[in-house]
N, C-alpha and C positions, 0 to 999 in steps of 0.2 A: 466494539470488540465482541466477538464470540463470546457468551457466557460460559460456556465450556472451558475456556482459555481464564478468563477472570478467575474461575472456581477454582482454578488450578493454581494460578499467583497467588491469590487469597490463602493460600494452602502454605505456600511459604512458611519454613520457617523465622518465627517475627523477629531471629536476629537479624535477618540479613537485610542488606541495603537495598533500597530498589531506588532505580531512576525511573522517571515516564518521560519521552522525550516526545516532546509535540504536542504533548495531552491536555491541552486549554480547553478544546473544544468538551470532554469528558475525564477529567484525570480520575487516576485512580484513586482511590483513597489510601490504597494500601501503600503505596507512591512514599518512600521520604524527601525526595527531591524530584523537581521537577523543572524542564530545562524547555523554553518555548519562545518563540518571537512575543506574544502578547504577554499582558502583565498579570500578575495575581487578581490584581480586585474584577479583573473580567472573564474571568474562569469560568464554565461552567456552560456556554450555549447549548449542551446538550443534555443539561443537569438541571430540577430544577430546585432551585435554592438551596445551592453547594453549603453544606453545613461545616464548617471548622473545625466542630467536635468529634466528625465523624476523620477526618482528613490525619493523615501522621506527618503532610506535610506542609508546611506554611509560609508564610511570607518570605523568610527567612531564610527558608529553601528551596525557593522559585527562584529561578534562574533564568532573567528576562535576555534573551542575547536571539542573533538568526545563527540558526544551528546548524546552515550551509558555507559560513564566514571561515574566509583561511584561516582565524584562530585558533589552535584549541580550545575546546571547553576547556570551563574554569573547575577542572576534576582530574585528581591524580588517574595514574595509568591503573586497572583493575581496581578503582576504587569501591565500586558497587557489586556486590554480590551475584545482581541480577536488572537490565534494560526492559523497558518495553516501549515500543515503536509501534503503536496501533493506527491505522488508516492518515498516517503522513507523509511518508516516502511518496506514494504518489503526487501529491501538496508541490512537494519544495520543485526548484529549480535545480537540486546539485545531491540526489539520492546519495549518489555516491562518498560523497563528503560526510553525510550522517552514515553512513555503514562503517566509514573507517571508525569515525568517535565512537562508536557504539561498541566495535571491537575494542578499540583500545580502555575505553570506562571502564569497561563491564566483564567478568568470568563467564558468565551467560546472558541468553534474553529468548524473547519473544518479538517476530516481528508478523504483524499481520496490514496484507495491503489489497483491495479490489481482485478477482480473478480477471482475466481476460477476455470470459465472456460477459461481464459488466461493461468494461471499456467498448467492446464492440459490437454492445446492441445499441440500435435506433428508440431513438422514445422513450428510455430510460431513464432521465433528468431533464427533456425538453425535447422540440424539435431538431437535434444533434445526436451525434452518436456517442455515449458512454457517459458521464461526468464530466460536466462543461468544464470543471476549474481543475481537473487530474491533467497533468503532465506526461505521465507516463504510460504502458502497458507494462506490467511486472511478468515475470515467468518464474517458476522453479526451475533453476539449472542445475543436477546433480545435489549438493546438499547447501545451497546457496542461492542467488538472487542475479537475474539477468532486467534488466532496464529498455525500453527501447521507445524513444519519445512519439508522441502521436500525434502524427500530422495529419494537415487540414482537409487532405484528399482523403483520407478516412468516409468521408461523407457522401462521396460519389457511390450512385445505385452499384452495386455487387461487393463491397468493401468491406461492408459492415451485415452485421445479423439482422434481421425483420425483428421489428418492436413486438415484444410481448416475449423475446427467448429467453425471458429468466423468469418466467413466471411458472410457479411451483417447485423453482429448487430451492434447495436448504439452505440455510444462514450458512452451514460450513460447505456447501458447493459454489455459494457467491464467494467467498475469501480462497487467499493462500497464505499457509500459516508456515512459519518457520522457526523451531525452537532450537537454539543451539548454543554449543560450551565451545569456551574458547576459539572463539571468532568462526566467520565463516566466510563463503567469495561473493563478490560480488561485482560487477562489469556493467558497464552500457554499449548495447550491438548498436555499431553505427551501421546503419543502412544509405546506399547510396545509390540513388537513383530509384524511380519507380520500378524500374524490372527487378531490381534486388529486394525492393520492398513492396511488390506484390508476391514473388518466389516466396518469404517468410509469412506473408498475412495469408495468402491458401490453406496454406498447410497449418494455420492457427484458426484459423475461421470455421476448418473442414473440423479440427477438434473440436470447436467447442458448440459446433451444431449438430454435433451427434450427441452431446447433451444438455442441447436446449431442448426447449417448451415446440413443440410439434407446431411452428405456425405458417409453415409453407414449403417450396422447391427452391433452391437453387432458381435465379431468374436468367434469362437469355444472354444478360449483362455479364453476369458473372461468369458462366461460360464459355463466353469470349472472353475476356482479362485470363481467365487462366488458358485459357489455347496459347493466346499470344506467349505468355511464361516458359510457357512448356512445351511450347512447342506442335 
C-alpha cells in the first residue's frame, strides 16, 4: 500500500471500525478486524515479526473464510466505519464478489490494486508479461472499478509493453487508488474474441506507453495487429 494512503487511515478517527480484507500478506495494524483465506498465526509475509502489541487486531478478529464464497461475510450490513482492500482484487478469482461485500460491510474504504501498465509490461516479475499470479487488469471506470481477465495471448510480441516501462515512475503512477463512501460500481468487460480484445488492448497499451520509461518504438508486430483492428 501507498504510504500516502496508510498515513491517511492511520489518521482515522480511533473510533471508528476498520476491516482489512485480504491483508495477511501485510495487515494493517490500525485494522480491528481482518477477514483473509489464511490464518492468523501466518500473517505477516511482508512484515517482519508482526508484533501483537503493535496490532488492534487479533486472533479473535481474524476472520479465516475465502472472501470470493457465495456466503456473506460473517458482518452485519455497514458494520465498519471504514474497508480497505490493498493489492487483492487482483489475487482472487471473483473481484466482483469482494466489491459487493465490501459495499455492503463498510460506509467507506479504500481500494488499491496494480495499474495497467504493471500488468502489461514484459520482464516485470519473470519472463512473462505483468504479475504471474494477478488474474486481472483493473481500470478506473468513472468513479468505480472495471475488471477484465488477462489472457495468455497477452504474451505474443506487440501485446504487451518492452521490459523496463515502469522503470522510474512513482509508487503512485504503478497503483490505482479508489476512495469511496457509500459503495461504488463495479463490472467485469467480457471480451470476446481476439479482435474485440485486441480493439480494447491498443487503445490501453497506446495509454500507458505514453507514460512509460522511454525503452523503444512500437515494433512491425504491433503495427500489424492493430491495421488488421482497424482497419
Amino acid at each position: 500500500m501507498l504510504a500516502s494512503a496508510a498515513a491517511r487511515i492511520d489518521g482515522l478517527p480511533q473510533d471508528h471500525l476498520i476491516l482489512d480484507v485480504g491483508g495477511w500478506a501485510a495487515p494493517m495494524s490500525r485494522a480491528d478486524w481482518v477477514i483473509d483465506l489464511l490464518p492468523y498465526e501466518t500473517r505477516g509475509l511482508y512484515v517482519h515479526r508482526p508484533d501483537p502489541a503493535q496490532e488492534r487486531f487479533g486472533a479473535d478478529t481474524w476472520v479465516q473464510r475465502d472472501i470470493c464464497g457465495a456466503a456473506p461475510w460473517p458482518f452485519a450490513d455497514k458494520q465498519f466505519d471504514f474497508a480497505v482492500c490493498s493489492h487483492t482484487l487482483e489475487d482472487v478469482r471473483d473481484p466482483l464478489r469482494v466489491c459487493e461485500e465490501l459495499c455492503r460491510v463498510a460506509k467507506a474504504g479504500y481500494v488499491e490494486v496494480p495499474a495497467p501498465i504493471q500488468e502489461l509490461t514484459f520482464g516485470l516479475h519473470g519472463p512473462w508479461v505483468g504479475w504471474s499470479h494477478h488474474h486481472w487488469i483493473t481500470e478506473l471506470e468513472g468513479e468505480g472499478l472495471r475488471f477484465t481477465m488477462k489472457p495468455h495471448l497477452l504474451v505474443e510480441e506487440g501485446r504487451h509493453l518492452p521490459e523496463g516501462s515502469t522503470e522510474g515512475l512513482t509508487p503512485e503512477e504503478l497503483v490505482l487508488q479508489l476512495w469511496w463512501e457509500e459503495g461504488f460500481a463495479f463490472r467485469e468487460q467480457a471480451v470476446l474474441g481476439v479482435e474485440e480484445f485486441d480493439a480494447w488492448l491498443f487503445g490501453l497499451v497506446e495509454e500507458c506507453r505514453a507514460r512509460a520509461a522511454p525503452v523503444g518504438t512500437p515494433d512491425g508486430r504491433w503495427s500489424r495487429l492493430r491495421r488488421r483492428v482497424r482497419g
